[in-house]
C-alpha positions as CSV (number, residue, x, y, z in Angstrom):
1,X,-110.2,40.4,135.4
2,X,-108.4,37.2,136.0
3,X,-109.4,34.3,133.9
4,X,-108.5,31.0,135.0
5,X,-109.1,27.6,133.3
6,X,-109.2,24.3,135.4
7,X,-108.7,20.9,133.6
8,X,-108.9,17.7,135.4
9,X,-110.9,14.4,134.4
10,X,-112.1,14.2,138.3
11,X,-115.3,16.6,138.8
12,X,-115.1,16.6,142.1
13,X,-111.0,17.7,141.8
14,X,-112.4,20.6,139.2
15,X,-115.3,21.5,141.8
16,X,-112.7,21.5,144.4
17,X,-110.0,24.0,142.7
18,X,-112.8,26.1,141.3
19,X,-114.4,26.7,145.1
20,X,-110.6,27.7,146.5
21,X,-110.3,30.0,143.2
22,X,-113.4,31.7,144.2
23,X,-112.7,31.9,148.2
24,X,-109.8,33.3,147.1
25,X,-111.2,35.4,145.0
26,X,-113.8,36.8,147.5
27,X,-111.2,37.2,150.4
28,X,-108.9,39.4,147.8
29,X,-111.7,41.8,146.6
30,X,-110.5,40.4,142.9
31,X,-112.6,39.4,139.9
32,X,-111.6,35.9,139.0
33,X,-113.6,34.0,136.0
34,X,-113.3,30.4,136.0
35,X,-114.0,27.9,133.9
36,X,-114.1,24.0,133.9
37,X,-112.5,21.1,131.3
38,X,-112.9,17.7,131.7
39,X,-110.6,16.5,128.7
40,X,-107.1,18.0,127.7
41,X,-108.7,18.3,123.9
42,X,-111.4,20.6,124.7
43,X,-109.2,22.8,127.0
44,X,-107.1,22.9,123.9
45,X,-109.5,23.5,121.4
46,X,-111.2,26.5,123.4
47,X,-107.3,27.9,123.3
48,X,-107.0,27.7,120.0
49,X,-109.8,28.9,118.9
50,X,-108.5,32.2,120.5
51,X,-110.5,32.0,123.7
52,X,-107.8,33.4,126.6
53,X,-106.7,32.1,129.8
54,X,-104.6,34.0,131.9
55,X,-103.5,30.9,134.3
56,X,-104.5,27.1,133.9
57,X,-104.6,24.2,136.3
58,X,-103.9,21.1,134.8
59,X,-104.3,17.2,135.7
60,X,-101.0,15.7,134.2
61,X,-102.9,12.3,134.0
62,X,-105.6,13.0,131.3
63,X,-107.0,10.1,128.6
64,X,-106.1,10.9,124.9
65,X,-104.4,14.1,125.2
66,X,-102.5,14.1,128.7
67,X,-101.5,17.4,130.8
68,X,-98.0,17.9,129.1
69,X,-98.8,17.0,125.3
70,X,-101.2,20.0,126.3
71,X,-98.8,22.2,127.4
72,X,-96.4,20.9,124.7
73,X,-99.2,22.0,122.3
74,X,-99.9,25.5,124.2
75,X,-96.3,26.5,124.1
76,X,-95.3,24.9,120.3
77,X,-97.8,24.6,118.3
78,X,-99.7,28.1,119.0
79,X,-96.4,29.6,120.2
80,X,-97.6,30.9,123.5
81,X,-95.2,32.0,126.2
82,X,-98.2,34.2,127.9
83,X,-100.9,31.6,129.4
84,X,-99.5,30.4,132.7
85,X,-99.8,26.9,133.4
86,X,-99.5,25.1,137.2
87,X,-99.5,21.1,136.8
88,X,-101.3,19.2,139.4
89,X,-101.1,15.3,140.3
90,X,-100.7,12.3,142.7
91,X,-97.6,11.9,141.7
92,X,-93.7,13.5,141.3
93,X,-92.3,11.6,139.3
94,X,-93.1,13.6,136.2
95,X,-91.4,16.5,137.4
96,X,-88.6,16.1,134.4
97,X,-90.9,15.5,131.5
98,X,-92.2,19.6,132.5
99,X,-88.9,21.3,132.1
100,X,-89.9,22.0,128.0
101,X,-93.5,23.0,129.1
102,X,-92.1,25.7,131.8
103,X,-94.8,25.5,133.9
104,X,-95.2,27.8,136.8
105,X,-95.6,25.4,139.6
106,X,-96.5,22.0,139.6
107,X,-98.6,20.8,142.8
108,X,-99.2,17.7,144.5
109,X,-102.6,15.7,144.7
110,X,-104.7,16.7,146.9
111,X,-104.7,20.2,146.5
112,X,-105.4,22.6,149.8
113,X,-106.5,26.4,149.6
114,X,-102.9,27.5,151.1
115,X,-101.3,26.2,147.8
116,X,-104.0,27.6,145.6
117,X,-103.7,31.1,147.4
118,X,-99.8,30.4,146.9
119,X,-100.0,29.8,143.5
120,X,-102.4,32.6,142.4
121,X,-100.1,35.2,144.6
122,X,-97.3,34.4,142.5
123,X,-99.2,34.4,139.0
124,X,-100.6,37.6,140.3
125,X,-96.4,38.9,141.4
126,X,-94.9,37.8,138.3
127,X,-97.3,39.1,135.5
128,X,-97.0,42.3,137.5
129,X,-101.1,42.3,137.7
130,X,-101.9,44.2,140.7
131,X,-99.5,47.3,139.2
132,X,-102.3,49.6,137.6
133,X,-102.6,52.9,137.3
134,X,-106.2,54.8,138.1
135,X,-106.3,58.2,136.1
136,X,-108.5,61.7,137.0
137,X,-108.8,65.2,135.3
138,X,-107.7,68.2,137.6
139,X,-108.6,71.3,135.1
140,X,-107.5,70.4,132.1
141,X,-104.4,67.8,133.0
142,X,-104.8,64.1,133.4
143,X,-103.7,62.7,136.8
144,X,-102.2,59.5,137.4
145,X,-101.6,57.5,140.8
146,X,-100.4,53.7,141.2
147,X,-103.7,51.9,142.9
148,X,-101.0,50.3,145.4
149,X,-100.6,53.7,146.5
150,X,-104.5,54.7,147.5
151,X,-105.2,54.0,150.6
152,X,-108.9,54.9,150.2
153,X,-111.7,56.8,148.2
154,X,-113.9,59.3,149.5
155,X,-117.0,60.7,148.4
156,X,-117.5,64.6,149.2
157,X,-120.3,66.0,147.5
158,X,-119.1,66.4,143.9
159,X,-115.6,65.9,144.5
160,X,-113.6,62.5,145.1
161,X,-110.9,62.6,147.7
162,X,-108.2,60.1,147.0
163,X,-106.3,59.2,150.1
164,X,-102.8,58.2,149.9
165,X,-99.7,58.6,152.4
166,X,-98.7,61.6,150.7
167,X,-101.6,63.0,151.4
168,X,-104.8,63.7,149.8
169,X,-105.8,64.7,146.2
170,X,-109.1,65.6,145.2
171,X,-111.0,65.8,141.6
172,X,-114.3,66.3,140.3
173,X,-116.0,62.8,139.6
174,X,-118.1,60.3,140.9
175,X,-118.0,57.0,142.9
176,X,-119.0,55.1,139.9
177,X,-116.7,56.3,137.5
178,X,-114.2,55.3,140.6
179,X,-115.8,51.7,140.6
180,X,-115.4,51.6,136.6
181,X,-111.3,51.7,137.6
182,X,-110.5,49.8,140.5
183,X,-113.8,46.7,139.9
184,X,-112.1,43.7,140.9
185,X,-108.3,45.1,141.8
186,X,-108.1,44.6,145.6
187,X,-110.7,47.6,146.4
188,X,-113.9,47.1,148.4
189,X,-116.9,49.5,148.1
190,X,-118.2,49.6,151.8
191,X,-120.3,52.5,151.7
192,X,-121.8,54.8,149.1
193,X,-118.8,57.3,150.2
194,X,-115.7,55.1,150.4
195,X,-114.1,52.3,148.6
196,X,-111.5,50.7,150.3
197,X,-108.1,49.3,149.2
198,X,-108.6,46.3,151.2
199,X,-104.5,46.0,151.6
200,X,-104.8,48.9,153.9
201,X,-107.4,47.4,156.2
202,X,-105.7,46.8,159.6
203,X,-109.2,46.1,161.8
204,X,-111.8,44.7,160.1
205,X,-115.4,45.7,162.5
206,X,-119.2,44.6,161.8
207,X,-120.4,48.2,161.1
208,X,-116.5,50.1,160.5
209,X,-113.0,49.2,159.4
210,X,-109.5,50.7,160.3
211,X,-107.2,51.8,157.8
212,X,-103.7,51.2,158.4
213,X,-103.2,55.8,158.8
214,X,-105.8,55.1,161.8
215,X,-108.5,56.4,160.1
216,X,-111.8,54.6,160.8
217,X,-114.5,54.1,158.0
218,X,-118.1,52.9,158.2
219,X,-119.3,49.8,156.9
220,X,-123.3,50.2,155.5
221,X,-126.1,47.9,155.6
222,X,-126.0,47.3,152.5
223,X,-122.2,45.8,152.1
224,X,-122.3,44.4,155.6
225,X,-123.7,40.7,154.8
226,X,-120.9,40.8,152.1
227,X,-118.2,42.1,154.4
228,X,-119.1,39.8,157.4
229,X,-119.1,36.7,154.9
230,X,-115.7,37.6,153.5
231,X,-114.2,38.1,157.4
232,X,-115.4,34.9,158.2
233,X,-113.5,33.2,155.9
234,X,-110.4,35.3,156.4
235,X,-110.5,34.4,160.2
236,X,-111.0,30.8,159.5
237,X,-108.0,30.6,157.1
238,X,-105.8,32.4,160.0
C-alpha cells in the first residue's frame, strides 16, 4: 500500500492530481490510498498526530502555513527524513527557498499525468518499493523468490506453480493465500488460475494475454470489464 497525501487550496487542482494518482494507480495493478488537504495546517496536523504518508504533493502557495514552512515543519520539527514530498506551483522562482526542505521533485503548474506517472516511478525507484519478497513452504523449508522475478501464478489443483525464467517451482497453497502477498504490487488476477505480473505482459487481448516467455493466458468474464478498462487507458496514454 502506497499512501499518498495531496494538499493544495484549489479543489479542482486536488481533484485533478487525485484522478492521475488513481489512473495511475489502475494502469500499474498498485494499491494507492489518497487523501485530500485543503490547508497546509491540517495536512500538518494529521502528520503529527502520527497519521503516515508515504509521498505528498504540495501547493507552495498556501494561506497561513505555506508549502515550505510545511515541509520545514515535516523535516524539523518532527524530524522526518522518510515522507517524500514533490512541490507543485505556477511558478519557479521558489526553487532556492526548497534546498533545506529536500524535496523530491518540484513540478510546474498545471500538472499533466506524464509528470505524475514520472514522479510516482521515481518515489516508487528510490524507496526501493516494488523489491518484495513472496515466501512458500516446500516440506518443512520456507521458500523465498523476489516478486520482480515471477513471471506468473498458476493454479493446478492443490498445488501453486510459480513461473519464473528459471523455471517453475511449485508448493502446496492456494490462490488466495497468493493474493494475500502480491495485493496491490504490480500483479493482476485474471482468472481464478493465474495472477499475472503485469510487467511481463507483452500482448494484452479481450479474452487472453501474452507473457513476455510466449506463454498465452486466458482472461475470464469476470476480470474482463476490469482488464478492458485498464487497456483503454494504457492505449490512450501511448
Amino acid at each position: 500500500m502506497i499512501r499518498i497525501a495531496i494538499c493544495d487550496d484549489e479543489i479542482g487542482t486536488c481533484s485533478d492530481i487525485e484522478n492521475m494518482i488513481l489512473n495511475y494507480a489502475k494502469l500499474q495493478a498498485l494499491q494507492i490510498d489518497t487523501e485530500v488537504f485543503y490547508s497546509g495546517e491540517t495536512l500538518f496536523k494529521t502528520i503529527e498526530n502520527k497519521d503516515k504518508y508515504g509521498l505528498i504533493f504540495l501547493d507552495i502557495q498556501l494561506l497561513q502555513l505555506d508549502g515550505v514552512q510545511v515541509g520545514k515543519q515535516i523535516r524539523e520539527r518532527l524530524g522526518n527524513e522518510k515522507i517524500s514530498i514533490v512541490y507543485i506551483s505556477s511558478k519557479e522562482t521558489y526553487a532556492m527557498s526548497l534546498f533545506q526542505v529536500r524535496p523530491l521533485d518540484f513540478l510546474i503548474k498545471p500538472i499533466t499525468q506524464k509528470t505524475v506517472n514520472e514522479t510516482i516511478d521515481k518515489y516508487i525507484r528510490l524507496n526501493n518499493l516494488m523489491k518484495n519478497d513472496f515466501f512458500f513452504h516446500i516440506g518443512k523449508s520456507i521458500q523465498r523468490l523476489y516478486l520482480d522475478e515471477i513471471f506468473y501464478f498458476a493454479c493446478n489443483g492443490k498445488k501453486i506453480e510459480i513461473h519464473t525464467d528459471a523455471g517453475v517451482t511449485t508448493f502446496y497453497g492456494t490462490m488466495q493465500e497468493v493474493v494475500e502477498q502480491v495485493d496491490g504490487k504490480g500483479f493482476w488476477t485474471i482468472h481464478k488460475s493465474y495472477i499475472v505480473n503485469s510487467s511481463y505482459v507483452s500482448i494484452y487481448k479481450y479474452d487472453a494475454v501474452q507473457m513476455t516467455d510466449g506463454t498465452i493466458l486466458p482472461i475470464s468474464q469476470k476480470y474482463r470489464k476490469l482488464m478492458k478498462s485498464c487497456l483503454t487507458e494504457l492505449y490512450r496514454k501511448e
